[in-house]
C-alpha positions, 0 to 999 in steps of 0.5 A: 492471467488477468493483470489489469481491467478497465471498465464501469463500476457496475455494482459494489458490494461489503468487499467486492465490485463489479467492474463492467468491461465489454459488457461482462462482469468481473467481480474483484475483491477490493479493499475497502480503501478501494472501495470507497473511491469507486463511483457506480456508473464512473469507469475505473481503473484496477491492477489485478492479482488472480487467485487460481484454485480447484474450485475458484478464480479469484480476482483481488483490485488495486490502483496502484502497483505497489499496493499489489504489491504490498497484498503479495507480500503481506502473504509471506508472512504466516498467518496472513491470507489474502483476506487479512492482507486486504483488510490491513490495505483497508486500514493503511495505505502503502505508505502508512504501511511503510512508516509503521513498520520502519517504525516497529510500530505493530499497534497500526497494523493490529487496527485493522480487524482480524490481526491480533497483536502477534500477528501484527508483531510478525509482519512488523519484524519480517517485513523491516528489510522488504518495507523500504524496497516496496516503498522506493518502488512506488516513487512517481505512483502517486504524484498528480494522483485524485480521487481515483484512490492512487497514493497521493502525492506526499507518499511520492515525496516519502519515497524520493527521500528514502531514495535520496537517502539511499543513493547517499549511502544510508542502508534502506531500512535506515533511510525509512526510519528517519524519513518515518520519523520525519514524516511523523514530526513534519506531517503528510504534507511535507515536501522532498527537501523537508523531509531528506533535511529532518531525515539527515538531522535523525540519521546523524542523531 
């Protein structure tokens, strides 16, 4: 299985690019978040899920293991195939994934084309206790990040809070709503400490 492939960005299309490696052409599945920080002609960078089946290889592109690992999990969810958990990481990134579900905030989620409200309803409900996981697996992911398309670094300061406010003894699912919460009063550019502050001040609320 192809985990990961570097290479020149050699074409793009609606929901594909074709990444040079070696001189042969992979063409990957991306999101169009991905999509849109590809470069032709730049090298990039992309983890790889493979879809294998009778008739096809499919490869899906990520930056960042967590949102991988997102596209994984949203496929848990009935109704959800690989092309509408690409197209919900087209709307949201993993961290705004994260903040509505801890939220129940189903209506972001029903933003992205293709998922109507009951759809966005289930991955909202099912995924409430796997969101806060997913989220603390991305701490360090994005700080130091670019215009390559890797999580920037105010979701590595969402996720060490979460930690934090796990390692205090908050349940996981409770550290992501308030650290949710803050992050919505406080803005994206808050830092760690601001955040575990105004999460502390929601939890004891």
């Amino acid at each position: 299985m192809i985990g990961k492939l570097r290479g020149k960005v050699d074409a793009m299309g609606e929901s594909i690019v074709i990444l040079d490696v070696g001189g042969v052409g992979y063409e990957v599945q991306a999101s169009a978040r991905t999509l849109r920080a590809l470069e032709l002609g730049k090298e990039a960078v992309l983890t790889i899920d493979t879809h294998v089946r009778e008739d096809a290889i499919k490869l899906y592109g990520f930056f960042t293991e967590v949102e991988r690992s997102w596209f994984r999990t949203l496929q848990t969810i009935q109704g959800v195939g690989a092309k509408v958990a690409l197209a919900v990481l087209g709307i949201l990134s993993p961290t705004d994934l994260s903040n509505a579900i801890a939220l129940g905030n189903w209506q972001a989620v029903e933003q992205t084309p293709g998922v109507g409200k009951k759809i966005a309803q289930r991955i909202v409900a099912e995924l409430k206790d796997k969101a806060p996981g997913l989220a603390m697996a991305g701490v360090g992911e994005g700080a130091g990040s670019d215009s390559t398309g890797g999580e920037s670094a105010e979701s590595s300061a969402a996720a060490e809070a979460m930690s934090a406010l796990a390692n205090l003894g908050y349940q996981p699912s409770e550290a992501a709503r308030a650290v949710a919460a803050a992050a919505k009063e406080l803005g994206n550019e808050a830092e760690t400490a601001a955040l575990i502050r105004r999460g502390l001040k929601e939890l004891a609320g």
